[in-house]
VOKOL-288256 format. One record per residue (C-alpha): residue in three letters; residue number from 1; x, y, z. Coordinates in steps of 0.5 Angstrom, whole numbers, plus 500, padded with zeros to 3 digits. Layout:
N
miti ala, drenfi NUM, east X, north Y, up Z
...
END
This chain:
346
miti unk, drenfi 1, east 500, north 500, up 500
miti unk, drenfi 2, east 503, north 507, up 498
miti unk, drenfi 3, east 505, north 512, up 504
miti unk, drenfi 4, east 504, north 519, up 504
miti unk, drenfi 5, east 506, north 523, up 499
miti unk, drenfi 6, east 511, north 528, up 500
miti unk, drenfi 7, east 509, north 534, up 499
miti unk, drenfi 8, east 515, north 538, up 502
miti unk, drenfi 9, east 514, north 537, up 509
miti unk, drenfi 10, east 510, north 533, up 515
miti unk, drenfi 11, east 503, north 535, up 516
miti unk, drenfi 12, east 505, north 536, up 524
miti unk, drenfi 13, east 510, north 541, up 522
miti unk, drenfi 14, east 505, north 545, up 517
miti unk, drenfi 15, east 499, north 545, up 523
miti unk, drenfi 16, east 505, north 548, up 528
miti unk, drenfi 17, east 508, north 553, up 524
miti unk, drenfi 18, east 501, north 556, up 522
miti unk, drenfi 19, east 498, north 556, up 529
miti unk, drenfi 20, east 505, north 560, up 530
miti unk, drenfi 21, east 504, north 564, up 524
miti unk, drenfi 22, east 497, north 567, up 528
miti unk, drenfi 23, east 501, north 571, up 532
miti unk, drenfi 24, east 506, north 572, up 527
miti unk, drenfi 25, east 508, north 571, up 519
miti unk, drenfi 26, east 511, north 564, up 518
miti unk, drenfi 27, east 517, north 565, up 511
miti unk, drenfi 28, east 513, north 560, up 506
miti unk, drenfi 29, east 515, north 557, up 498
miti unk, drenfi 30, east 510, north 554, up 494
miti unk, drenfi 31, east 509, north 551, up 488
miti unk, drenfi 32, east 506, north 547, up 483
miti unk, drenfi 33, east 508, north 538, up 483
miti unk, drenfi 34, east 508, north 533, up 479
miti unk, drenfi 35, east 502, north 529, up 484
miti unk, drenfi 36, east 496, north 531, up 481
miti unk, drenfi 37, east 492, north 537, up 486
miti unk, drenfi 38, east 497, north 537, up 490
miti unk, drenfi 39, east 502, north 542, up 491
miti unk, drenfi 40, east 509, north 543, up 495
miti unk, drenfi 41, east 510, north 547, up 500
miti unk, drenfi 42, east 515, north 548, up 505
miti unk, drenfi 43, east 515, north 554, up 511
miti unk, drenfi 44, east 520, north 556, up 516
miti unk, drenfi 45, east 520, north 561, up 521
miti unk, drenfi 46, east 527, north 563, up 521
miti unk, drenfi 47, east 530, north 561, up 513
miti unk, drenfi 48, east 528, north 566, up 508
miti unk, drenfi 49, east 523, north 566, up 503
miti unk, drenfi 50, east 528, north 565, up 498
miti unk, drenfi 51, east 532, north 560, up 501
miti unk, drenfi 52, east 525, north 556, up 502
miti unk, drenfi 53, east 524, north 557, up 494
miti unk, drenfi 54, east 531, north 554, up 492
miti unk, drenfi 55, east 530, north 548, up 497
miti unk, drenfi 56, east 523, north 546, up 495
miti unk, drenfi 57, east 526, north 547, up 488
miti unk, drenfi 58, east 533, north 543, up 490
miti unk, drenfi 59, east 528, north 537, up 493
miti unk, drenfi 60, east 523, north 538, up 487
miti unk, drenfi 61, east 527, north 539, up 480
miti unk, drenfi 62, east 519, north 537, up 477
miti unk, drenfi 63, east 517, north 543, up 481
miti unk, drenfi 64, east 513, north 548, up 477
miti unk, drenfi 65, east 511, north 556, up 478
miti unk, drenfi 66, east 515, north 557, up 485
miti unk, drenfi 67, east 513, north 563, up 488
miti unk, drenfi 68, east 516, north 566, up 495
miti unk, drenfi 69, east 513, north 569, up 501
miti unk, drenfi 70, east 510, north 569, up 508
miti unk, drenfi 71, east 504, north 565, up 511
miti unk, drenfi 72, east 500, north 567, up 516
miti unk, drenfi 73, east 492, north 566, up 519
miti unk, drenfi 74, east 488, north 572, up 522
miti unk, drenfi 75, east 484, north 569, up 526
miti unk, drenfi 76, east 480, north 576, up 526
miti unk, drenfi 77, east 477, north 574, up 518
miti unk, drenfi 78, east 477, north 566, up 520
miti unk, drenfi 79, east 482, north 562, up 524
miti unk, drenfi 80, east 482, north 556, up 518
miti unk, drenfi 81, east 484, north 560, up 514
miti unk, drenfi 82, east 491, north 560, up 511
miti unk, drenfi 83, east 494, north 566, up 507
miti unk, drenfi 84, east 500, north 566, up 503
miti unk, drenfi 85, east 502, north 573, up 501
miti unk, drenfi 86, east 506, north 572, up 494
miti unk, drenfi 87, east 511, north 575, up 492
miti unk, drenfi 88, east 508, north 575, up 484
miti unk, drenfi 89, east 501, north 573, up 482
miti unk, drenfi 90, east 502, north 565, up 479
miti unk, drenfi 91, east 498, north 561, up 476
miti unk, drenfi 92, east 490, north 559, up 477
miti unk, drenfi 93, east 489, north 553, up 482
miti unk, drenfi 94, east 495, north 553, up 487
miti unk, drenfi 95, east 490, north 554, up 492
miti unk, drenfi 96, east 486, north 549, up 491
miti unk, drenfi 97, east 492, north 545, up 490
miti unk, drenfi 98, east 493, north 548, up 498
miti unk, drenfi 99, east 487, north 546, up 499
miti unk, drenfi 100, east 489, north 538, up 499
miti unk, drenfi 101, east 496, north 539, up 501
miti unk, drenfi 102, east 494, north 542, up 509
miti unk, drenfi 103, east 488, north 536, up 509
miti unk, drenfi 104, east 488, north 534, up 515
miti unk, drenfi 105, east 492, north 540, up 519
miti unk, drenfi 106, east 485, north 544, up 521
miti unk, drenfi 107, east 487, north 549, up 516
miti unk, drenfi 108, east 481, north 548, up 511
miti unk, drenfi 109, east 481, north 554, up 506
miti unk, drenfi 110, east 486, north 558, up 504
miti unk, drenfi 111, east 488, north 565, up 500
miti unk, drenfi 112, east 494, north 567, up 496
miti unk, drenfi 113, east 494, north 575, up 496
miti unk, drenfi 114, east 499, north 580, up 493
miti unk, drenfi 115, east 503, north 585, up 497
miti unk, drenfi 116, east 497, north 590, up 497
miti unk, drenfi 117, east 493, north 584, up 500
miti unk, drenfi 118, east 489, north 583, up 493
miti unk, drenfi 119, east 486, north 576, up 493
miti unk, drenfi 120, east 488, north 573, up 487
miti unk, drenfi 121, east 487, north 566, up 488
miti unk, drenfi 122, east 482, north 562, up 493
miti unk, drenfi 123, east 479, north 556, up 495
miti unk, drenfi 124, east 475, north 553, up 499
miti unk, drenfi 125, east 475, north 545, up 503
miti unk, drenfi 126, east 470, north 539, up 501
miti unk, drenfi 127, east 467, north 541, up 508
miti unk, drenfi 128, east 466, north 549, up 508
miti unk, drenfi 129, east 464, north 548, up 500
miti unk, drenfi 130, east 459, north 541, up 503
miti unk, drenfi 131, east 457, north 548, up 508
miti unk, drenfi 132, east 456, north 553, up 503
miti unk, drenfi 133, east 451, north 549, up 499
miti unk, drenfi 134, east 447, north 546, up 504
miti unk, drenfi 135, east 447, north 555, up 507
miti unk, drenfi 136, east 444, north 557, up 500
miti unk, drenfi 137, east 439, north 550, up 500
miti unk, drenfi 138, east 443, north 551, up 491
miti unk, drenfi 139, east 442, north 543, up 488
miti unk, drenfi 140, east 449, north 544, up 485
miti unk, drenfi 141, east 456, north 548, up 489
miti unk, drenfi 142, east 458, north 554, up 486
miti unk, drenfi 143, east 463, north 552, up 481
miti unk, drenfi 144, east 470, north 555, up 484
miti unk, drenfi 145, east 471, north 558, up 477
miti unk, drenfi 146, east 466, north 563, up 478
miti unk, drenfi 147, east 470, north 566, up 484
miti unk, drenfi 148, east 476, north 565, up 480
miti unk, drenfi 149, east 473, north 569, up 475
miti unk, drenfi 150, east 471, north 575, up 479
miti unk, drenfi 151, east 478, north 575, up 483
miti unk, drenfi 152, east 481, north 576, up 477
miti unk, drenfi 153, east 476, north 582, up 475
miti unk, drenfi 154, east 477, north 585, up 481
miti unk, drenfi 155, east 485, north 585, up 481
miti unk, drenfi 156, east 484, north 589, up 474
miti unk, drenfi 157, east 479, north 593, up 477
miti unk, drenfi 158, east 484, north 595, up 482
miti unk, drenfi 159, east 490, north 596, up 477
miti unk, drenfi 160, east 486, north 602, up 476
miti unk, drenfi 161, east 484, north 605, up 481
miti unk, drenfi 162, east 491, north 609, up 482
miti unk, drenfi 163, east 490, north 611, up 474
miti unk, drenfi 164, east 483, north 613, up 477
miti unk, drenfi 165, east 484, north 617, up 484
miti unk, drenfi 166, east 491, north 621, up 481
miti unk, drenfi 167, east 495, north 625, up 486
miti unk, drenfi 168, east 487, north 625, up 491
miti unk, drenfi 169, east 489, north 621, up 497
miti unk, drenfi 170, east 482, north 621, up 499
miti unk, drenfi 171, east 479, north 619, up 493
miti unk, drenfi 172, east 483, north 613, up 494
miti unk, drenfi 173, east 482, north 611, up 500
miti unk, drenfi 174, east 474, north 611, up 498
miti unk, drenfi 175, east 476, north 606, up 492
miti unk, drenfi 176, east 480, north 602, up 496
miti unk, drenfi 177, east 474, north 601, up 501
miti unk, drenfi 178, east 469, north 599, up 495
miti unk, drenfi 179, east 475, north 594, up 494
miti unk, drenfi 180, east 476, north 592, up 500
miti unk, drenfi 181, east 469, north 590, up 500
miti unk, drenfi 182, east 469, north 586, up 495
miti unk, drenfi 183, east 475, north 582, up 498
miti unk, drenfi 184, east 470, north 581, up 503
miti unk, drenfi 185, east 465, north 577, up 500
miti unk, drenfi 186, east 471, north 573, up 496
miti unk, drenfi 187, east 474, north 570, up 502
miti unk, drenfi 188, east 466, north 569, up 505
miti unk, drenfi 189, east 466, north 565, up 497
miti unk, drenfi 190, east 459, north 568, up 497
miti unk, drenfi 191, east 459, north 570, up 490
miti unk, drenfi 192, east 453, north 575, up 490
miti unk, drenfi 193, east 456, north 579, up 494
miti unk, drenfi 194, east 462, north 580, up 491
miti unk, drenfi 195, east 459, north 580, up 484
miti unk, drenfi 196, east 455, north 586, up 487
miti unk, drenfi 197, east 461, north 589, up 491
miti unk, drenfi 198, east 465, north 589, up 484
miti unk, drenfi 199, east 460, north 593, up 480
miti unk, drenfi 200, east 460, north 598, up 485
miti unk, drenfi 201, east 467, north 599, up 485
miti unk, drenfi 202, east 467, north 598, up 477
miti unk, drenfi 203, east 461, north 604, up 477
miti unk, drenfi 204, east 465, north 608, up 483
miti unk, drenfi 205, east 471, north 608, up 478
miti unk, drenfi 206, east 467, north 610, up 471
miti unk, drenfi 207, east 463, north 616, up 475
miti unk, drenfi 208, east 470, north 620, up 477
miti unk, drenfi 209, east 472, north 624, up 483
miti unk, drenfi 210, east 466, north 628, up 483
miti unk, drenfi 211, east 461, north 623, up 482
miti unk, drenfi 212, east 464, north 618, up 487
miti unk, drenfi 213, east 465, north 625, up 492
miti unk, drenfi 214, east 457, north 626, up 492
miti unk, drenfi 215, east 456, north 620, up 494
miti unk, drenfi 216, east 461, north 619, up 500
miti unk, drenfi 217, east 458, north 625, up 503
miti unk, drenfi 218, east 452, north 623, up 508
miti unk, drenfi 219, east 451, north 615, up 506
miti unk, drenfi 220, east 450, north 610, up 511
miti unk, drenfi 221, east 452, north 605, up 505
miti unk, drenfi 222, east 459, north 610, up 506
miti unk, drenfi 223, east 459, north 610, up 512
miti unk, drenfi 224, east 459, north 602, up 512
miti unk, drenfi 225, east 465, north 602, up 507
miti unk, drenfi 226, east 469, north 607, up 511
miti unk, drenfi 227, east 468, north 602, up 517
miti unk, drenfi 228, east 471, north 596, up 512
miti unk, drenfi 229, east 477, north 601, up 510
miti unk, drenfi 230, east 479, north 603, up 517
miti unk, drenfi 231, east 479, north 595, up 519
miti unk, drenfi 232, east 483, north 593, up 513
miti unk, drenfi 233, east 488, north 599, up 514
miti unk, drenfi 234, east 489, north 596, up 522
miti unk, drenfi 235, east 490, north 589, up 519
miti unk, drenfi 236, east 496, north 592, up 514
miti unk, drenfi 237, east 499, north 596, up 519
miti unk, drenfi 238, east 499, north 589, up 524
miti unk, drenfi 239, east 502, north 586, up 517
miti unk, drenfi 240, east 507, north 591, up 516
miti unk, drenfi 241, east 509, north 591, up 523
miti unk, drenfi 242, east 510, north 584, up 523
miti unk, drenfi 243, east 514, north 583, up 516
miti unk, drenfi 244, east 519, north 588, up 518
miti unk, drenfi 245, east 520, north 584, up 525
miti unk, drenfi 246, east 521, north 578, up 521
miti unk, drenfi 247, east 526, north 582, up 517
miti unk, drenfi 248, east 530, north 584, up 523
miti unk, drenfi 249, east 530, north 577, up 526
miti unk, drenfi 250, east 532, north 574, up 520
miti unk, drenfi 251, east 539, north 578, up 520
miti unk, drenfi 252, east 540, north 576, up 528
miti unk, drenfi 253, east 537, north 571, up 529
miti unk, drenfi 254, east 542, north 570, up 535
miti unk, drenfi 255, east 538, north 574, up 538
miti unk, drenfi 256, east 531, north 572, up 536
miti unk, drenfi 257, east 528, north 572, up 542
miti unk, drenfi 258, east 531, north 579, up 546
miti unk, drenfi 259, east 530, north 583, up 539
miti unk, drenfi 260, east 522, north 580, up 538
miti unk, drenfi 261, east 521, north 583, up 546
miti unk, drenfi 262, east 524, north 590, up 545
miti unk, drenfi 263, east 521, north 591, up 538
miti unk, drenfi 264, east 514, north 589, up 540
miti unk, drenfi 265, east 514, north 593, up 546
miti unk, drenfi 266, east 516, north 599, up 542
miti unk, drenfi 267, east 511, north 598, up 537
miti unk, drenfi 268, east 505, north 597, up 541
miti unk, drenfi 269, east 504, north 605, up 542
miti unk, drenfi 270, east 502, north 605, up 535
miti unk, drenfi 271, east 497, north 600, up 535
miti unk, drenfi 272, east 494, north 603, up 541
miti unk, drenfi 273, east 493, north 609, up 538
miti unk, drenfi 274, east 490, north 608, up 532
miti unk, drenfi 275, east 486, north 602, up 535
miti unk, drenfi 276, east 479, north 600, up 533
miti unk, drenfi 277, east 473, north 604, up 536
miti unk, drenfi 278, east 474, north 608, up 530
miti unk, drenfi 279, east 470, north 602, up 526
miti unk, drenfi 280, east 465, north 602, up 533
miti unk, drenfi 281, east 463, north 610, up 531
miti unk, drenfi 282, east 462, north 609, up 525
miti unk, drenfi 283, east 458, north 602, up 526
miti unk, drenfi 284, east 455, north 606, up 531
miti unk, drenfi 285, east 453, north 612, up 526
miti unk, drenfi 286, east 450, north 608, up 522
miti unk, drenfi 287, east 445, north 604, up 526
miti unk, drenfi 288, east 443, north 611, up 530
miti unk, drenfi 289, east 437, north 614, up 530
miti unk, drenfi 290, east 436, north 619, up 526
miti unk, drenfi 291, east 436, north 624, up 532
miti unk, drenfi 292, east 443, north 621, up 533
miti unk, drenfi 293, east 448, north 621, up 527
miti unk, drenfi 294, east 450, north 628, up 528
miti unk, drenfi 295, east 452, north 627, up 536
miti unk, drenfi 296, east 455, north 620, up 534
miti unk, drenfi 297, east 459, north 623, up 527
miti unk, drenfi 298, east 462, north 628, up 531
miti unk, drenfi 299, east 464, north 623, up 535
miti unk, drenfi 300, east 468, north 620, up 529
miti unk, drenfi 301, east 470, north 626, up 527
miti unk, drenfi 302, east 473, north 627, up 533
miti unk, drenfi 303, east 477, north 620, up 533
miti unk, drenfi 304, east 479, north 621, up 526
miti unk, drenfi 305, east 482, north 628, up 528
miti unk, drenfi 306, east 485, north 624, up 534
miti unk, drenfi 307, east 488, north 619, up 529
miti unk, drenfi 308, east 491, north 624, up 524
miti unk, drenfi 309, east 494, north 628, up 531
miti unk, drenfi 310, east 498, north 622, up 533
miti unk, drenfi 311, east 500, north 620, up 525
miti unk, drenfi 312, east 503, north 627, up 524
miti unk, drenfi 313, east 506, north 629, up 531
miti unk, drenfi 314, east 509, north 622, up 534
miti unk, drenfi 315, east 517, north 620, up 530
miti unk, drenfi 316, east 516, north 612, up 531
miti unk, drenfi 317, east 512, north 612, up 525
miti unk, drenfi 318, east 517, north 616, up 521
miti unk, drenfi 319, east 521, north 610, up 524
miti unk, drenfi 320, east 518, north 605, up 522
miti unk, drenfi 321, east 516, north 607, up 515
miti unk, drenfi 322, east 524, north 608, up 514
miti unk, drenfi 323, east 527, north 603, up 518
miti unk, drenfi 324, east 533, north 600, up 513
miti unk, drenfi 325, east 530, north 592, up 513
miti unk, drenfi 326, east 523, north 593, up 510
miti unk, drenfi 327, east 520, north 600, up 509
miti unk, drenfi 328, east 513, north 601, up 510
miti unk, drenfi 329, east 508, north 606, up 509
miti unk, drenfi 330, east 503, north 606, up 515
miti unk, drenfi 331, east 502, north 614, up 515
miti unk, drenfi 332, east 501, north 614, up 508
miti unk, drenfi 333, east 496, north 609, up 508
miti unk, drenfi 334, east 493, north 611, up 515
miti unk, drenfi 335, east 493, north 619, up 512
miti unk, drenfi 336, east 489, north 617, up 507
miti unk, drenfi 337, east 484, north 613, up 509
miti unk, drenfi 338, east 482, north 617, up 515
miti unk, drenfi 339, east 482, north 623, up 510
miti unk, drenfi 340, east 476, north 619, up 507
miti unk, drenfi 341, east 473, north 618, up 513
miti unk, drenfi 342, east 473, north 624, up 514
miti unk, drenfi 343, east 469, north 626, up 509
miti unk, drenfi 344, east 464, north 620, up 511
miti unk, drenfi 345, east 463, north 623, up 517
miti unk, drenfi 346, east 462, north 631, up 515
END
């Protein structure tokens, strides 16, 4: 009888690294093998990601389509859930091909996201697929192409939202709300939602500025979207912190534990700071009474106000954005969206 087949590492060993990767990114190369549906992937916490491409495709001389990065779950979108943020988009299917390879490991879906966190490829277990029909009451699945597709039109429709906000950062930020959305409802694999979340981003963009300014201003539905905005802001300033401290222990990794200790210590104020009782405000608006949003939209303003105080005036994140192992973007970013938000909430 055939043993297991060997697809770069132990099951055991894919189930520890990707628990430890909820509190912190694991480094991960993936590719494509020659057993049909499967595919190769090794994971480490201290080799880098390169290093993990060239001995996956050392042990794997068949491999195909390897791509490098890092693995992680947010517990806070679904705790079996495996993200692999890539370093270049690869070819259709690997997730599925995922999907199969971490059978039996408790983590059951799985996303593979660019740098910018657009999904571009995702997939579902038999058992969350089984559950998602029986939710819906449909007589067939869905079939995974119809999410493969949207996937691939909203990463389109993404590629040109810098050509449609131009140098207005809060325009873009509103994009990237609409975007987010429809990101939502992808890894939800519900694909009525994120049909519909898509063509609202695809309208957004062909209505202009002035078209997409008029309908920010005093929109519950905007308001909503600036909520998914701000979330999805936290979770990439989480995710920047962390893959720069994976950087930084990379290169000492003598020192591992010392330097993860003090770099959490340090950081921790900016989180803090920029904490989520924004997202509750805006909840809050948009449930409110209609004799309360102005009370409650001023509240948010005045958080929003906050926010920007703290980005402007605190020097630990001109720190962390020009630190020399991997620069990052969190005042950019975090500007932007709060300047949308702003105009949300006016």
């Amino acid at each position: 009888m055939a043993g297991p087949v060997n697809t770069g590492m132990e099951k055991a060993d894919m189930k520890r690294l990707l628990t430890k990767s909820k509190s912190e990114p694991v480094h991960a190369a993936i590719a494509q093998g020659a057993e049909p549906g499967l595919a190769l992937l090794l994971m480490d916490k201290i080799k880098q990601p390169k290093a993990l491409e060239k001995e996956l495709l050392k042990a794997f001389p068949d491999a195909k389509n390897p791509r490098f990065g890092t693995a992680f779950v947010d517990t806070e979108i679904d705790p079996k859930l495996a993200r692999f943020r890539i370093n270049k988009p690869g070819p259709g299917g690997i997730a599925r091909r995922l999907v199969k390879t971490l059978k039996g490991t408790g983590f059951s879906k799985v996303e593979i996201v660019l740098d910018d966190d657009t999904v571009v490829d995702s997939a579902l277990g038999e058992e969350e697929e089984e559950a998602a029909q029986n939710r819906t009451g449909a007589a067939e699945p869905a079939p995974p192409v119809d999410l493969a597709a949207l996937t691939r039109e909203l990463a389109a429709l993404l590629g040109r939202i810098g050509a449609a906000a131009g140098t207005d950062a809060a325009r873009k930020a509103q994009l990237v709300a609409l975007a987010t959305e429809a990101q939502t409802a992808l890894r939800g694999g519900n694909a009525d939602q994120a049909t519909a979340g898509i063509g609202r981003l695809r309208q957004a963009l062909q209505a202009g500025p002035d078209g997409a300014a008029g309908a920010v201003a005093g929109n519950p539905a905007m308001l909503a979207k600036s909520r998914l905005a701000w979330l999805a802001t936290r979770k990439r300033m989480q995710s920047d912190i962390d893959r720069l401290l994976g950087e930084i222990v990379a290169s000492f990794p003598d020192q591992a534990a010392e330097l993860s200790r003090r770099y959490r210590e340090r950081v921790a104020p900016v989180l803090d700071a920029l904490d989520a009782s924004l997202a509750d405000q805006l909840d809050a608006v948009v449930n409110a009474e209609p004799a309360r949003r102005p009370e409650l939209a001023a509240e948010a303003r005045a958080t929003v106000q906050r926010y920007e105080q703290y980005l402007a005036s605190t020097t630990l994140i001109a720190e962390l954005d020009d630190n020399p192992f991997a620069p990052l973007s969190i005042r950019q970013v975090a500007t932007a969206t709060l300047g949308a938000i702003a105009k949300a909430v006016q």
